[in-house]
C-alpha positions in Angstrom: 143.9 -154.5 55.0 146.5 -154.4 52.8 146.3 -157.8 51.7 142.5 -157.9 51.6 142.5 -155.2 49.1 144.8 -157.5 46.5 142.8 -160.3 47.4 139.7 -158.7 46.2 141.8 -157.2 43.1 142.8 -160.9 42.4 139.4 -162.7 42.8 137.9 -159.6 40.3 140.6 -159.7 37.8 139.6 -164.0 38.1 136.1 -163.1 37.8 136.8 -161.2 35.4 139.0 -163.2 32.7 136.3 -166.1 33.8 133.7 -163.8 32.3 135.6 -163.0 29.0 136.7 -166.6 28.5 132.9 -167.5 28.9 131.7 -164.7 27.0 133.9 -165.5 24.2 132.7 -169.4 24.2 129.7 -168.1 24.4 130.0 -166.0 21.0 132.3 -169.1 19.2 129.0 -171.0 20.0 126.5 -168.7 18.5 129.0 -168.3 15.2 129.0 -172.2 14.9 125.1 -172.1 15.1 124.6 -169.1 12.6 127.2 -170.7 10.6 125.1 -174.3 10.4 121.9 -172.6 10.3 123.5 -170.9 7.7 124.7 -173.8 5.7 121.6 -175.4 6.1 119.5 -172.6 4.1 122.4 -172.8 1.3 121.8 -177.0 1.0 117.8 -176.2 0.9 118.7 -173.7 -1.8 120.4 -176.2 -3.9 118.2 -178.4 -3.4 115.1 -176.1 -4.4 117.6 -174.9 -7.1 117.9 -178.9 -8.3 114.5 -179.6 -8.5 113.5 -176.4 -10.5 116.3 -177.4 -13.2 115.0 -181.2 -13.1 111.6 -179.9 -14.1 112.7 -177.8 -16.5 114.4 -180.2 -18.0 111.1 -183.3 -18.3 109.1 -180.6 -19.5 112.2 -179.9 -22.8 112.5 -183.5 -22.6 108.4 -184.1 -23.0 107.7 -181.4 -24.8 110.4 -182.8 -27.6 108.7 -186.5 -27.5 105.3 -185.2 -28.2 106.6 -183.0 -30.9 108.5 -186.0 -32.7 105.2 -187.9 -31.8 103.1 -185.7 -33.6 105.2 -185.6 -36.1 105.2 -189.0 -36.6 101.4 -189.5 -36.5 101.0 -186.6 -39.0 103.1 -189.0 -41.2 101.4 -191.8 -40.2 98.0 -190.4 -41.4 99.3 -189.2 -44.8 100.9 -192.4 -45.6 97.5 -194.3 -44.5 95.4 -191.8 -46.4 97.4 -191.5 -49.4 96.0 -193.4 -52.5 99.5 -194.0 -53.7 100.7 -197.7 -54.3 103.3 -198.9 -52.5 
């Protein structure tokens, strides 16, 4: 009876540091995955984040050109339309 009894007391303290090893695999896993799910939003971020700054930087960049080109066929006209001699 005797030896029953520790047997069972050994196969439950196995089951039982089975369970927590598992269980703590189990929650290593699930950090990895929250961690890359995780890492995956912040490189979608940066990328949105990129792309925002790229457009905002054409549209400076465009905005400048048609200024100068404005600019330029403002003095384009005056010097055509001017009756000064050259």
């Amino acid at each position: 009876m005797r030896n029953d009894v520790g047997t069972n007391i050994s196969n439950f303290l196995f089951r039982l540091s089975n369970f927590a090893v598992v269980g703590v695999a189990q929650d290593v896993t699930e950090d990895r995955k929250h961690a890359l799910v995780v890492q995956e939003m912040q490189y979608i971020r940066a990328s949105q984040e990129a792309k925002v700054e790229v457009e905002r930087n054409m549209t400076a960049y465009f905005a400048h050109e048609l200024r100068n080109r404005k600019l330029w066929q403002e003095s384009m006209t005056e010097m055509t339309t001017s009756r000064r001699p050259f």
